[in-house]
C-alpha positions in Angstrom: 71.9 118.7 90.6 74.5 115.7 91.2 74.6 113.8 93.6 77.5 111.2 94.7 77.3 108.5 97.5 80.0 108.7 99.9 81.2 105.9 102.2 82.6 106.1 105.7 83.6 103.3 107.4 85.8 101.7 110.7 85.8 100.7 113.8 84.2 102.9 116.6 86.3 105.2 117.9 88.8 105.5 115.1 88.4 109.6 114.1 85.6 109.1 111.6 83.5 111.5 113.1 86.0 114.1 113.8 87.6 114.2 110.5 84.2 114.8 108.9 83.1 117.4 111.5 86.5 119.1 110.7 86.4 118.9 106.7 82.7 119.6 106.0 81.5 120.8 109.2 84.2 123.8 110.6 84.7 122.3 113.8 88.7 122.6 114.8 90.5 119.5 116.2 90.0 120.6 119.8 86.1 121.0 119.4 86.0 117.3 118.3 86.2 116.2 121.7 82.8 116.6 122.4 81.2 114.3 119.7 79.9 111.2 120.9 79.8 107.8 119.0 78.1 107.5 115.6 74.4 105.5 116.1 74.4 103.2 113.0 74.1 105.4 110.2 74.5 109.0 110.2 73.6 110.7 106.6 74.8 113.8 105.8 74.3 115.9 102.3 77.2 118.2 101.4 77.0 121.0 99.1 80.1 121.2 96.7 81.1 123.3 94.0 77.5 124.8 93.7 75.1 121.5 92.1 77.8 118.8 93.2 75.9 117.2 96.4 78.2 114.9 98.5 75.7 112.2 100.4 78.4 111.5 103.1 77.3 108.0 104.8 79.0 107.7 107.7 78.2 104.6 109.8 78.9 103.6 113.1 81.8 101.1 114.1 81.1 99.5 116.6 80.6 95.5 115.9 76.9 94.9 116.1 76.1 97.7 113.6 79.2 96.4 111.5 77.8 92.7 111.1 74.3 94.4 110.3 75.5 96.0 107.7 76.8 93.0 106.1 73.5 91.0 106.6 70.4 92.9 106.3 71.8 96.4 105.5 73.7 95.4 102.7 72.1 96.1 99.5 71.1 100.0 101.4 74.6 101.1 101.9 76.5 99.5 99.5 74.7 99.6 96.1 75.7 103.5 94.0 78.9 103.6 95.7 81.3 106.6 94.5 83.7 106.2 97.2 84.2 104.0 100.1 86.4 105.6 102.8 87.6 103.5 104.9 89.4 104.6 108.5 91.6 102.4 110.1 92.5 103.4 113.6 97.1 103.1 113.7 96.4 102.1 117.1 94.3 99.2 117.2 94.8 96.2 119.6 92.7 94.2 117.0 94.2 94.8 113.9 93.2 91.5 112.6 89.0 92.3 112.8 89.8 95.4 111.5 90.8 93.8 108.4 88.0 91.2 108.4 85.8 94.3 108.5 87.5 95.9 106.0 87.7 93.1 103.2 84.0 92.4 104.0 83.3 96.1 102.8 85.4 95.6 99.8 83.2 92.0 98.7 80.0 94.0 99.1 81.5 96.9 97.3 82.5 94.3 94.7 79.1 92.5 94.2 77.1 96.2 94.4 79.4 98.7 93.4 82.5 97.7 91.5 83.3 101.0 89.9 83.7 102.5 93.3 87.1 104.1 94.5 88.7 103.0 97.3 90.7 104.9 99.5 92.2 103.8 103.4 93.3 106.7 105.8 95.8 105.3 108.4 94.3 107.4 110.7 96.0 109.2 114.3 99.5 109.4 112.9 100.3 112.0 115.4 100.4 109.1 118.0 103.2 107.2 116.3 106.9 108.8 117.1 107.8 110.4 114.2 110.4 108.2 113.4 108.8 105.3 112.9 105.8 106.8 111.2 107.4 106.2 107.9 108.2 102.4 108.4 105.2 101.7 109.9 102.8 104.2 107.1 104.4 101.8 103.7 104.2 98.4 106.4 100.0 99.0 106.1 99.5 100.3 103.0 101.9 97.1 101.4 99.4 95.0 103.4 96.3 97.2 102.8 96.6 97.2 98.6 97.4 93.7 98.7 94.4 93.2 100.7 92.3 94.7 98.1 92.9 93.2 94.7 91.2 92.9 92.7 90.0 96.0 93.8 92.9 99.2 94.3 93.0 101.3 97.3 94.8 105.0 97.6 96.5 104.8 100.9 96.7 108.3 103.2 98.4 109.2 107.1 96.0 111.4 108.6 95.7 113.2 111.6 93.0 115.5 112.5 95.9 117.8 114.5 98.0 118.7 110.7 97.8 119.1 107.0 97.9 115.9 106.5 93.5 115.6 106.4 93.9 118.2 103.8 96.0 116.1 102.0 93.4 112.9 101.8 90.2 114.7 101.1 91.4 117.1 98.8 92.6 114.1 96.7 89.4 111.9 97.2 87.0 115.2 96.8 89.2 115.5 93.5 88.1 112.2 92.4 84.5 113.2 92.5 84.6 116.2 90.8 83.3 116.2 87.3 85.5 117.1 84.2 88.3 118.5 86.9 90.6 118.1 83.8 88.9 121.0 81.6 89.1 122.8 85.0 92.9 122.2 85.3 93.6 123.3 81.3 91.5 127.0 82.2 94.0 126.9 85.2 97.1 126.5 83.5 96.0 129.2 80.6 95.6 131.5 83.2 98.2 130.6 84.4 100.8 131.5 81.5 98.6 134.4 80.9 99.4 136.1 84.2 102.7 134.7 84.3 102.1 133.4 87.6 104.6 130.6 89.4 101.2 128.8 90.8 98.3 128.9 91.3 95.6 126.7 93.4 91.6 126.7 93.4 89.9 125.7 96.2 86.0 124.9 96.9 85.0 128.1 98.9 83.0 126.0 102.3 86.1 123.3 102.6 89.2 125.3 101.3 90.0 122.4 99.8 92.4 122.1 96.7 90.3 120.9 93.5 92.7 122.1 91.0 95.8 123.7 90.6 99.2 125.0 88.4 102.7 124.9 88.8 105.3 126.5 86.4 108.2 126.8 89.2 109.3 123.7 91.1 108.8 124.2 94.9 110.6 122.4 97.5 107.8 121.9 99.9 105.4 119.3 98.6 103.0 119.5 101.1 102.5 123.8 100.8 98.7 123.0 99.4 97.4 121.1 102.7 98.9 123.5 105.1 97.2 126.4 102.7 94.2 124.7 103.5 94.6 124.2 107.0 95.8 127.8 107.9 93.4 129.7 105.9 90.7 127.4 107.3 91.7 128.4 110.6 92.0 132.0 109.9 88.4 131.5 108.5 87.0 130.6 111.3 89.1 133.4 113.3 87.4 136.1 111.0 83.6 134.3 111.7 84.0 134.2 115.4 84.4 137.9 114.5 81.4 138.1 112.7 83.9 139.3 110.3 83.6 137.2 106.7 86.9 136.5 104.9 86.7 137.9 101.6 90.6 138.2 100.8 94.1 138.4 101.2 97.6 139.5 99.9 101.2 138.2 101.4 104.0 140.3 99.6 107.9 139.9 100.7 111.1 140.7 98.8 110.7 137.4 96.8 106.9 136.8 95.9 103.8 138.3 96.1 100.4 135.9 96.9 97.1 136.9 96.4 93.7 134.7 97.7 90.8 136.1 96.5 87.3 135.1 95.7 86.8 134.1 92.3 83.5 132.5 92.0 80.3 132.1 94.6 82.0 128.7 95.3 85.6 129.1 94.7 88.5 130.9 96.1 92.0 131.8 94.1 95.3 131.8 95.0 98.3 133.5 93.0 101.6 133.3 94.0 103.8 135.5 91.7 107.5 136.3 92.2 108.4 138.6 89.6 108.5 142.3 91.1 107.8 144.4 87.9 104.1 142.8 88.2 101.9 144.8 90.5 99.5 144.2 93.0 96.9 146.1 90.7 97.3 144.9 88.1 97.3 141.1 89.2 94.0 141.6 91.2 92.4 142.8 87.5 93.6 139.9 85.8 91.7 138.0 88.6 88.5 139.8 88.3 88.8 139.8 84.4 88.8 135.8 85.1 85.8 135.3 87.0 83.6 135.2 84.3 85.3 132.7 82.6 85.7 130.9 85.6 81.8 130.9 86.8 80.6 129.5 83.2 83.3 126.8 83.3 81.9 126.0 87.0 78.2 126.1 86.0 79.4 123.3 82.5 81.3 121.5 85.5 78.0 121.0 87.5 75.6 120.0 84.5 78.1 117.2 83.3 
């Protein structure tokens, strides 16, 4: 069993909360609106990918647990660092304590846990007019990697009401996973094996993307994170039915797509456009995989 230490961290009131309860938890955006304010700090332990255990920290913003964490907590939360995750709220009327806050975490990161990655989420996006979200999205994250040398930050736009969430923790869960490259290679075999245009794999509680393969360019760049966030939805459609989701296949003039279960903690997706490929025979080829698939997950775990 692995385990990886998980940072989150920002001022009260900035989504922190939400965005875990959405990612690891099921809740949808609307049902966020009942949590109340983090208490110092909340531990949670998430199961990934079968023996990967995420130990998700997530402390409280507001400012007396923020200076206790930099005095007498310090040592406890920032020493075996993976990841610091750090939320910055687009609204802020104190942008420059934010900041203070935030270089503080990245000194005790330094002096405790200087392999860590960093990433910033510039977080409630959906509350900036969309034509200024651009602009003001490069403005921050200029200012933000700047900020952290020596140390370098990964920079997302999130809002808990789109894709974009899916976006951010599908590339910092990426990050954690172990030997993800070997994982990609088996991907892209099976890939030219099938002769399918893509393909994507993503961890079976989350639905988010760990891996994928792309032999066809695609115009929309950000297909994967609203993959995630529809068939997350439509997830938690099917248990509010007391119905599980097991699978499902999409077929038009153009392409056919298949998601299906592929390992106890992975699901598929194949997205193939040639015609003279049947549905049959495309859902063997997927079973025929699994067991390739579950011993490369099990040599994933061990490493």
């Amino acid at each position: 069993m692995m385990r990886k230490k998980v940072l989150l961290m920002g001022k009260s009131g900035g989504g922190k909360t939400s965005m875990r309860s959405i990612i690891f938890a099921n809740y949808s955006a609307k049902d966020t609106r009942r949590l109340g304010a983090t208490m110092d700090v909340e531990q949670s332990y998430v199961r990934f990918l079968g023996n990967l255990i995420l130990n998700l920290w997530d402390c409280g913003g507001q400012e007396a647990f923020m200076e206790c964490y930099f005095a007498a907590q310090k040592d406890n939360i920032f020493k075996n660092v993976e990841v610091l995750i750090y939320v910055f709220d687009v609204q802020s009327q104190d942008v420059d304590k934010d900041l203070h806050y935030y270089q503080s975490c990245l000194e005790s990161i330094l002096q405790h846990s200087s392999h860590a990655k960093i990433f910033c989420l510039i977080h409630k996006m959906d509350l900036v007019p969309e034509d200024l979200r651009d602009n003001l999205f490069n403005e921050r994250q200029n200012m933000l990697m700047e900020i952290s040398r020596p140390l370098q930050c990964v920079c997302f736009r999130t809002s808990i009401w789109d894709e974009t969430l899916y976006k951010a923790w599908s590339q910092i869960v990426y990050q954690l996973v172990p030997n993800v490259k070997g994982l990609e290679k088996t991907l892209s075999n099976f890939a030219d094996i099938i002769d399918a245009d893509e393909i994507l794999l993503f961890e079976k509680a989350t639905f988010l993307v760990i891996s994928h393969c792309t032999r066809k360019p695609h115009r929309d760049s950000r297909r994967f994170e609203k993959i995630s966030d529809i068939i997350k939805q439509f997830k938690l459609s099917c248990s509010k039915l007391t119905a599980a989701f097991q699978s499902m296949e999409v077929r038009n003039s153009t392409f056919a797509c298949f998601i299906e279960l592929l390992t106890p903690n992975t699901y598929v997706m194949v997205v193939i456009s040639d015609p003279s490929i049947s549905s049959e025979v495309t859902l063997i080829n997927i079973r025929n995989a699994r067991k390739v698939f579950e011993k490369l997950e099990k040599d994933v775990s061990r490493n």
